[in-house]
C-alpha positions in Angstrom: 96.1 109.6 97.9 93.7 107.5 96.1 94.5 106.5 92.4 91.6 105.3 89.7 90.4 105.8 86.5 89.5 109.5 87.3 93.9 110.2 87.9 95.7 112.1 85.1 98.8 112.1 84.1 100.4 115.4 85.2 101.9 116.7 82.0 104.3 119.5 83.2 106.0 117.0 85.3 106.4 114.7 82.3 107.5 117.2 80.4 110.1 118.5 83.3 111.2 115.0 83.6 111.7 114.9 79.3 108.7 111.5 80.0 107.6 111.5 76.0 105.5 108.5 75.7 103.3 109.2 78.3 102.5 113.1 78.1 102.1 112.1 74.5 99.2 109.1 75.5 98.0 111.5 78.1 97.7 114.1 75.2 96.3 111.6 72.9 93.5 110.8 75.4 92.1 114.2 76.4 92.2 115.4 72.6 89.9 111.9 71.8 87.2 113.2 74.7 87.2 117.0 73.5 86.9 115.4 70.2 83.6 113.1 71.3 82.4 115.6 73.8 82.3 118.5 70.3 80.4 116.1 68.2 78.3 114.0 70.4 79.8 110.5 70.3 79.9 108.2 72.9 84.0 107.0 73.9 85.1 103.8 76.1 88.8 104.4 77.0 91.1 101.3 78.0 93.9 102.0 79.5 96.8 99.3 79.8 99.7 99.0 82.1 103.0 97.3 81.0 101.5 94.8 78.5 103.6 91.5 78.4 103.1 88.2 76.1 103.1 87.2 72.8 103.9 89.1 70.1 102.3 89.5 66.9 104.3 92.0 66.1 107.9 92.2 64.3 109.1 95.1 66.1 109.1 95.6 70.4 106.9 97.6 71.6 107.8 99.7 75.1 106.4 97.1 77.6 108.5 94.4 76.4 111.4 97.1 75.8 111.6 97.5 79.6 111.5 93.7 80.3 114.0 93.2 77.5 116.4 95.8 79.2 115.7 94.0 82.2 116.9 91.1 80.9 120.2 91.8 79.5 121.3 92.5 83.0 120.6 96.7 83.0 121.0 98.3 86.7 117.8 99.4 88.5 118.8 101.3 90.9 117.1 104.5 90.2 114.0 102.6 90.2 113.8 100.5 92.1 110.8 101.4 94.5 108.5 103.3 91.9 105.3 100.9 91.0 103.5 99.9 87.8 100.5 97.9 86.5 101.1 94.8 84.3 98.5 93.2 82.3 99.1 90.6 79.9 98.2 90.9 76.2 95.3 88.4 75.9 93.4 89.8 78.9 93.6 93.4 77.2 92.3 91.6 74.0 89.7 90.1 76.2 88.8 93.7 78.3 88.4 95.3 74.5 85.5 92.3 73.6 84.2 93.0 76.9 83.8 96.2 77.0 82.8 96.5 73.2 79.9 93.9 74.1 78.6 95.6 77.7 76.3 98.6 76.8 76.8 99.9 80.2 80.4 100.5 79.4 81.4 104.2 79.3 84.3 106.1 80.6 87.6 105.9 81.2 89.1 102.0 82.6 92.7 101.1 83.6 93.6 97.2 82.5 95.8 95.9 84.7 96.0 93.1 86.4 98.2 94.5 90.0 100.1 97.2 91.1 103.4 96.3 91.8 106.4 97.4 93.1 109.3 97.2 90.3 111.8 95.2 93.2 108.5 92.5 93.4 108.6 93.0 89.7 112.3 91.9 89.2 111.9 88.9 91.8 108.9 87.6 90.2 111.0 87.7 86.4 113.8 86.1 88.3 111.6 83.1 89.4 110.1 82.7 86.4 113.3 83.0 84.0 116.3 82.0 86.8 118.2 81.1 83.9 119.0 85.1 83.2 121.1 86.6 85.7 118.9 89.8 86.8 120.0 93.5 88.7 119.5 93.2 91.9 117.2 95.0 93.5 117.7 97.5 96.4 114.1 98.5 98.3 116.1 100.9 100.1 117.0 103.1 97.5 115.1 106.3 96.1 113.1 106.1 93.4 112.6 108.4 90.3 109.2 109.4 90.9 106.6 108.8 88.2 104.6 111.3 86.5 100.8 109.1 87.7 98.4 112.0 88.2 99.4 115.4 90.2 101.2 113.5 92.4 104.3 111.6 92.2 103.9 107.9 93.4 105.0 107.3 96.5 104.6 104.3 98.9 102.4 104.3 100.4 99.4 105.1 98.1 96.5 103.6 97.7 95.5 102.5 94.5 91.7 101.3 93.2 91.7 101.8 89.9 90.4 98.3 88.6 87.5 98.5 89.9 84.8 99.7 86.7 86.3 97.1 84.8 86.3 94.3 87.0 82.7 95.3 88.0 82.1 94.5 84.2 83.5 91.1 84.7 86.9 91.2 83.6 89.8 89.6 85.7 93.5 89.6 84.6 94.9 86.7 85.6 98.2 85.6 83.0 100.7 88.4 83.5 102.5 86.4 86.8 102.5 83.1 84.2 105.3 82.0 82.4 103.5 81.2 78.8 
């Protein structure tokens, strides 16, 4: 199974797996294109993975929730194969200019900079912060499966959803960095 810009989440298996913040995004989305569809506008949809790196603000968001959890040494285990997309905060400000300057943007794009696994995830925070003492991480184990499209994400997938943006000429490139 191929996953882009043209997946969904499924919402019944958010829902079945009590998954709020996404169903509610997911619901957010579709309501924006009925909305422009009904009254003729035009709509450019980003669509950011776990965003990391500075904060501006006072409160943490869910992205940084997760690596904050992370962090204080919380177990994996259920997770511990499922995958995500990262992208760092300044090359989601940077996709927004982009796409807000290209008039051949349109659609739907997914800013991230790599899928990863959540184990690759944890080893790359460990080498970057070895002064915390992270879970360790067991590729063996199952996984809670995500609620990505009508399918739930299992390895192996493939997954080629950075491609309209990138052909735009935007390349994440600071989420692996320590800064």
């Amino acid at each position: 199974m191929a996953y882009n810009e043209d997946s969904w989440t499924d919402i019944d298996h958010c829902k079945k797996l009590e998954l709020w913040y996404p169903a509610a995004k997911t619901l957010a989305e579709r309501a924006a294109w009925e909305f422009a569809a009904k009254e003729g506008l035009d709509v450019v949809v980003i669509n950011p993975g776990l965003v990391f790196g500075p904060m501006l603000q006072p409160a943490i968001g869910v992205s940084l929730a997760i690596l904050l959890h992370l962090l204080q040494g919380s177990d994996v285990g259920a997770i511990a194969n499922s995958h995500m997309g990262c992208v760092d905060v300044r090359d989601v400000a940077l996709a927004h200019i982009l796409l807000y300057e290209k008039p051949a943007a349109q659609g739907r794009h997914l800013c991230v900079e790599a899928i990863t696994s959540w184990c690759d995830f944890v080893a790359k925070i460990a080498e970057l912060y070895p002064e915390f003492q992270l879970p360790r991480c067991d590729k063996n184990l199952r996984y809670v499966p995500l609620c990505f499209s009508n399918h739930m994400m299992m390895v192996p997938y493939v997954f080629t959803g950075i491609q309209r943006i990138n052909n735009l000429g935007w390349l994440g490139q600071r989420v692996h960095q320590k800064n």
